[in-house]
C-alpha positions as CSV (number, residue, x, y, z in Angstrom):
1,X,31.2,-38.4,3.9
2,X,34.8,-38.5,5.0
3,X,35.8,-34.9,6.0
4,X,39.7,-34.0,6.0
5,X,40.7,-32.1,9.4
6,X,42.0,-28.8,9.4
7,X,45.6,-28.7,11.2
8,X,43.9,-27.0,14.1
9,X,41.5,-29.7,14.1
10,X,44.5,-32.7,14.7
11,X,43.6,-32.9,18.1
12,X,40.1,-33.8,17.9
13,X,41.2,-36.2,14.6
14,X,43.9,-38.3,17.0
15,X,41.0,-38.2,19.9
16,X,38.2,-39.6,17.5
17,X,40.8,-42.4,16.0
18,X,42.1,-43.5,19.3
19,X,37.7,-44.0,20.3
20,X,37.5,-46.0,17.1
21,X,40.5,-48.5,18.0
22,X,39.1,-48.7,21.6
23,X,35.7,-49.4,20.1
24,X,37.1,-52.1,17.4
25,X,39.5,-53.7,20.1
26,X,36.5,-54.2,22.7
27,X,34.4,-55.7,19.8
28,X,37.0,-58.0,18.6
29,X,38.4,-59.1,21.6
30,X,34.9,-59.3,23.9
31,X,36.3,-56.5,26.7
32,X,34.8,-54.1,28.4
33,X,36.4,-51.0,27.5
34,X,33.5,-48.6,28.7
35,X,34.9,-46.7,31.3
36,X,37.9,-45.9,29.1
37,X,35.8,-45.2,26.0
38,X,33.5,-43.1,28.1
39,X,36.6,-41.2,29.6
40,X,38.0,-40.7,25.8
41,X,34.4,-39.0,24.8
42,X,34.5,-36.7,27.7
43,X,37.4,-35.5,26.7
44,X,37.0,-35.2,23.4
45,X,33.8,-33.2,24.0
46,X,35.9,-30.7,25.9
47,X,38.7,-30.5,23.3
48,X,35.8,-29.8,20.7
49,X,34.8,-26.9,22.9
50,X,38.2,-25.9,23.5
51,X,39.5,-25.3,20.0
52,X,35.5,-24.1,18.6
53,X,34.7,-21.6,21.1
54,X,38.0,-19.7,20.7
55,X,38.6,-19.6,16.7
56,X,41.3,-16.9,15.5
57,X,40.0,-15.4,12.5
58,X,41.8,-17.1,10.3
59,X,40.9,-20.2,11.4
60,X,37.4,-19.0,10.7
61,X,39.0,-18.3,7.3
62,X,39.9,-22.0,6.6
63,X,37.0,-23.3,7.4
64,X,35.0,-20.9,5.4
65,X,37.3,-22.5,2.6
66,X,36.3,-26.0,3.4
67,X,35.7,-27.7,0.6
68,X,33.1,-29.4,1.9
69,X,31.2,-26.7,2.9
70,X,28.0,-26.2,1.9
71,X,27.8,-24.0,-1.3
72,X,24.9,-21.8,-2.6
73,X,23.0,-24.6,-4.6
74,X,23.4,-27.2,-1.3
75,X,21.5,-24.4,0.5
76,X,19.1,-24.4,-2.6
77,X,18.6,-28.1,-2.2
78,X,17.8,-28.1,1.6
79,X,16.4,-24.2,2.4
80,X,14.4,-23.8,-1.0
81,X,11.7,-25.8,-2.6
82,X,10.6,-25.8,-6.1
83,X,14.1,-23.9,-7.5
84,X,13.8,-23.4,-11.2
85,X,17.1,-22.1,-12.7
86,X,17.2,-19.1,-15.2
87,X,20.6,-18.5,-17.7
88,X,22.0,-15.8,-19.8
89,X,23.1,-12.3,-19.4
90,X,21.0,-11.5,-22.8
91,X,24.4,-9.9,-23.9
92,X,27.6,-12.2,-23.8
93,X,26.0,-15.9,-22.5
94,X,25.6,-17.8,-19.2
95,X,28.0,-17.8,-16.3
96,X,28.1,-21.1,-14.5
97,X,29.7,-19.3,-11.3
98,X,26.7,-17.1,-10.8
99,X,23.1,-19.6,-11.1
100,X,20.0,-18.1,-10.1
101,X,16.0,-18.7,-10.5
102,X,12.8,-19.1,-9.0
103,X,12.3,-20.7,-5.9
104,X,10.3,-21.3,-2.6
105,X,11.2,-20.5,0.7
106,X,8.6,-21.6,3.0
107,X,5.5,-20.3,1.6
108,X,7.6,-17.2,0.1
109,X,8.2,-17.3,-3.8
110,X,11.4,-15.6,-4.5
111,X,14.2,-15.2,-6.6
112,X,17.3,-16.6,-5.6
113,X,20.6,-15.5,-7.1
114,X,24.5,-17.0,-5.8
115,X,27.9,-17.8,-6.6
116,X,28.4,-21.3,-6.4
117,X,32.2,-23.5,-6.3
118,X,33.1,-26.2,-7.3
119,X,34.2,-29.4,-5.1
120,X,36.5,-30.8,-7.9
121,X,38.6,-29.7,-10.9
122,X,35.9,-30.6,-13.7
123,X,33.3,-28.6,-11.2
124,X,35.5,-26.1,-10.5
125,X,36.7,-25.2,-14.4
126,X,33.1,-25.1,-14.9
127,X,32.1,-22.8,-11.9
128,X,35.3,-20.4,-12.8
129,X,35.8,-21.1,-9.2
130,X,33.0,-19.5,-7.6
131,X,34.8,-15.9,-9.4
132,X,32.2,-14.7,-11.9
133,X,32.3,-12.8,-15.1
134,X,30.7,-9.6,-15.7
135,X,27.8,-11.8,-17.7
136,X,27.6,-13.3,-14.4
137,X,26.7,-10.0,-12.5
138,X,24.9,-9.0,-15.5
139,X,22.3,-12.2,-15.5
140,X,22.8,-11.6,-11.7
141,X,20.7,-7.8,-12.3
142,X,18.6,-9.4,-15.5
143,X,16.5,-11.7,-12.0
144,X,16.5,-9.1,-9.8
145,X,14.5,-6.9,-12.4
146,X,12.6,-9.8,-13.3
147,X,11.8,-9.9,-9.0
148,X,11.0,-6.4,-9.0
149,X,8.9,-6.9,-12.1
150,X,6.4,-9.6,-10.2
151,X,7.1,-8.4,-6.6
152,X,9.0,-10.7,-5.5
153,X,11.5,-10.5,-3.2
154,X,15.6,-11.3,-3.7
155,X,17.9,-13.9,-2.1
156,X,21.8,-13.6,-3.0
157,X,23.8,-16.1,-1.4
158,X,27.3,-15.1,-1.5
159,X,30.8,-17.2,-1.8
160,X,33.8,-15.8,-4.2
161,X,37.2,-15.0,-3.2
162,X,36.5,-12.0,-5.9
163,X,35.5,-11.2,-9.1
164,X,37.4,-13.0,-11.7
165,X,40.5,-10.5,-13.0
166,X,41.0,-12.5,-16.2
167,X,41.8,-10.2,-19.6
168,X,38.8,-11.2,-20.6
169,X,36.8,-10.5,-17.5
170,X,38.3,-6.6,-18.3
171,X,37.6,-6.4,-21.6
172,X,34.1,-7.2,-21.1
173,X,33.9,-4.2,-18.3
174,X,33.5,-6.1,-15.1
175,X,34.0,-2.9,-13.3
176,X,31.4,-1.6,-14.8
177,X,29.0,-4.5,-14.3
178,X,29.6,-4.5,-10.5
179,X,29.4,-0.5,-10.3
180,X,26.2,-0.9,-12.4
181,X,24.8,-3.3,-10.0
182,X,25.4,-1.3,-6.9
183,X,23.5,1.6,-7.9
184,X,20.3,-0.7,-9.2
185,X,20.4,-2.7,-6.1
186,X,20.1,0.6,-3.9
187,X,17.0,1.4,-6.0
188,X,15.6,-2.1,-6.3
189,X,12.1,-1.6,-5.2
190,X,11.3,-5.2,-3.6
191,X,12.9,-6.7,-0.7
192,X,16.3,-8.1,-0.3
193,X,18.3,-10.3,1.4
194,X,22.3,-10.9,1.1
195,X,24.3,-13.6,3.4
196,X,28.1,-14.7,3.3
197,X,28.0,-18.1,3.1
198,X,31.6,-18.9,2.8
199,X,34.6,-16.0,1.6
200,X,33.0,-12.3,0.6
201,X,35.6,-11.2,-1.5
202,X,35.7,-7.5,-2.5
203,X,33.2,-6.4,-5.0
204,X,33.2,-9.5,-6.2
205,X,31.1,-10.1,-3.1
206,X,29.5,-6.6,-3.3
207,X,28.4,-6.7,-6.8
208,X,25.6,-8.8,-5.2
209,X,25.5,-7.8,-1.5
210,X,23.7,-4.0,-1.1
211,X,20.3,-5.7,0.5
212,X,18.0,-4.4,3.3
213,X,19.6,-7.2,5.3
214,X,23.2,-8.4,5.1
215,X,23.9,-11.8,7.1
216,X,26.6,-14.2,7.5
217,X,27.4,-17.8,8.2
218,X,29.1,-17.9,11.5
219,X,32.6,-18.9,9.6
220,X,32.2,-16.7,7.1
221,X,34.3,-14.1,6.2
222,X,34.0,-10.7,4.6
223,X,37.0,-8.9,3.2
224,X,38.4,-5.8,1.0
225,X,40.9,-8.3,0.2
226,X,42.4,-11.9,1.0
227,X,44.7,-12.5,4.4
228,X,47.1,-13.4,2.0
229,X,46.9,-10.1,-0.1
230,X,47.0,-8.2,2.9
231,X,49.6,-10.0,3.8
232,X,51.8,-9.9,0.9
233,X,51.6,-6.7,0.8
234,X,51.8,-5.1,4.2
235,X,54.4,-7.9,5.4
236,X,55.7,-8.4,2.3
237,X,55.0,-12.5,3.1
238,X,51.8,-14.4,2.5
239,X,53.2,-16.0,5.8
240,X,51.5,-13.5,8.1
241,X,48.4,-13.8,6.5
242,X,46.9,-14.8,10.2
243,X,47.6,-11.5,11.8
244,X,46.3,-10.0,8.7
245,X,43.0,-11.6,9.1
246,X,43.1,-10.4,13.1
247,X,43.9,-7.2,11.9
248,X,41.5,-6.4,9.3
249,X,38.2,-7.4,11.6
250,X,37.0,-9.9,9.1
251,X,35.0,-12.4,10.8
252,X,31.6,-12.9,11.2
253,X,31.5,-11.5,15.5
254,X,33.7,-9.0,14.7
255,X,32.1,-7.3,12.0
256,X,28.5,-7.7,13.6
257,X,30.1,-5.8,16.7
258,X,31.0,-3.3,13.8
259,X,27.7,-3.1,12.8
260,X,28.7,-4.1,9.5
261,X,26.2,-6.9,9.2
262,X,23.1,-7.2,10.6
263,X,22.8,-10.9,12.0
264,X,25.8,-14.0,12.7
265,X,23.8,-17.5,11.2
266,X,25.0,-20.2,13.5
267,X,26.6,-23.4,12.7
268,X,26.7,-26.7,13.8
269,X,30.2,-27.2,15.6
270,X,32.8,-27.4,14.1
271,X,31.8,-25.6,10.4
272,X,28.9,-25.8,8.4
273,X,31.0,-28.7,6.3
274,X,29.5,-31.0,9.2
275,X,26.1,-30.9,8.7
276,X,24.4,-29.3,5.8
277,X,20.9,-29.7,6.1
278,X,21.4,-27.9,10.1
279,X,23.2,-25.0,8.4
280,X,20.8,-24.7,6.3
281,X,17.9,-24.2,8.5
282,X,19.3,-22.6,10.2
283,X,19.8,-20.2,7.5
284,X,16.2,-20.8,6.3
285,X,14.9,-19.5,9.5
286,X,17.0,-16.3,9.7
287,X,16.4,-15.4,6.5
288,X,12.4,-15.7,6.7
289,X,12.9,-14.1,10.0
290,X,14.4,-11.1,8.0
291,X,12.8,-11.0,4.8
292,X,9.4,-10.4,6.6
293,X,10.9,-7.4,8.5
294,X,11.3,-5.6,5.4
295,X,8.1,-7.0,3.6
296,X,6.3,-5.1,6.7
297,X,7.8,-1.2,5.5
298,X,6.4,0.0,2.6
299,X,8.8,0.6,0.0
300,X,9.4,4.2,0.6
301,X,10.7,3.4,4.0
302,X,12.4,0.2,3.0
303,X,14.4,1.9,-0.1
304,X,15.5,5.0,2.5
305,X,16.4,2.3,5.2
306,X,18.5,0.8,2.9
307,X,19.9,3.9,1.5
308,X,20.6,5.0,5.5
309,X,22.5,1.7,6.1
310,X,25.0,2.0,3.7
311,X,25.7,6.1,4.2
312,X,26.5,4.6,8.0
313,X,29.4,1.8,6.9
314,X,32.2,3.6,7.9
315,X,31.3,6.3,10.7
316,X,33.6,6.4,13.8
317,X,33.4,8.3,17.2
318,X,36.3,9.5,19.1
319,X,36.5,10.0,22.7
């Protein structure tokens, strides 16, 4: 799979094209180029470190936008086992942007629930582009009642720039659906687990995201609003949207130093968008890590825990 660099990443594109033509010329031409190609690797290895062990925020933000990240069903495919996809809100119809079912996850059945984008324009039309409708929220709470009915714990997978704001979307209440959801997943009486795969926009993030655990994908981010909106409003430029993202704290480190999430999922260098399958179990493995934490409290302590968590977001010390 041919993966289009990032502008920050040019340097490390140039490096890896100039060790392909050194490669092809000693083929063709029956030299030795191995000390040269060696020296070219070395540093490209340190230009990798360079540029991935000092991302700005946004540059966490544009990779979190890859579009070949890894989306909620690729983490279906290679975390889950056995996934067997439930639609309808009962009320309106199904939302494409929000699947969920049954699954497996290791020897855990549970129900797993996600926004999902689309790579394309036909898959993104379809998938509203990862921005659900309040149908989508509501089939979102129809599963997680249907887990709480059999015991069975919750995994949401989150990845919207937002709820979508269409007329349509208003008319139907989306508000309301999001609000509703907040208050049931606070009293959800079975375990559950939320991680930022990709953007965490607003409530269209939180409308699926009060769990006993909260996680993200190291290049994740998890925002009131865009860098752009922030931006545009504050600067009066979408332009400065890169100091909005440094201002606003909405990486992955920054808001685990905030105690604002509970655990940064690492990534293969680079992004996620470079190997699926190893962001994924990595993912796997955090997640069972987490979900049996919370299956050991009984769920007297696990609902006050959770209640305690969120009555925290926000507190501040002075000196």
């Amino acid at each position: 799979m041919s993966i289009k660099p990032l502008e920050f990443e040019q340097p490390i594109a140039e490096l890896e094209s100039e060790i392909q033509k050194l490669k092809a010329k000693s083929d063709s031409q029956d030299i030795d180029m191995s000390e040269q190609i060696s020296s070219m690797e070395q540093k490209l290895q340190e230009t990798r470190n360079e540029i991935y062990n000092n991302l700005t925020p946004w540059q966490r933000v544009q990779i979190a936008r890859h579009t070949n990240r890894p989306f909620m069903l690729d983490y279906v495919v290679h975390a889950f086992d056995d996934f067997c996809e439930l639609h309808g809100d009962r009320h309106i119809g199904d939302d494409h942007s929000m699947p969920g079912g049954f699954a497996m996850i290791g020897d855990q059945r549970v129900v797993v629930i996600g926004h999902q984008k689309g790579r394309d324009t036909k898959e993104n039309l379809l998938r509203n582009f990862g921005s659900a409708h309040p149908e989508g929220y509501r089939k979102a709470l129809r599963l997680m009642k249907i887990a709480e009915r059999f015991g069975l714990p919750v995994v949401c997978m989150i990845d919207t720039p937002g709820a979508f704001p269409g007329i349509g979307a208003e008319e139907r209440n989306i508000a309301e659906a999001i609000a509703f959801n907040l208050r049931e997943m606070s009293l959800l009486k079975v375990p559950i687990i939320a991680c930022v795969l990709g953007e965490g926009g607003s409530g269209g993030a939180l409308g699926i995201g009060v769990a006993d655990r909260v996680l993200m994908m190291e290049n994740a981010y998890y925002s009131v609003i865009s860098p752009e909106g922030c931006a545009a409003i504050l600067w009066k430029h979408r332009k400065h949207a890169p100091e909005a993202a440094e201002a606003m704290k909405i990486a992955a480190p920054d808001l685990a130093e905030l105690n604002l999430i509970d655990e940064v999922v690492q990534e293969p260098k680079g992004g996620a968008h470079h190997d699926h399958a190893a962001a994924a179990a990595n993912f796997k493995e955090v997640v069972m890590k987490h979900l049996k934490e919370v299956q050991a409290l009984s769920t007297e302590d696990m609902l006050e825990a959770r209640y305690q968590k969120f009555r925290k977001y926000g507190e501040w010390q002075s000196e």
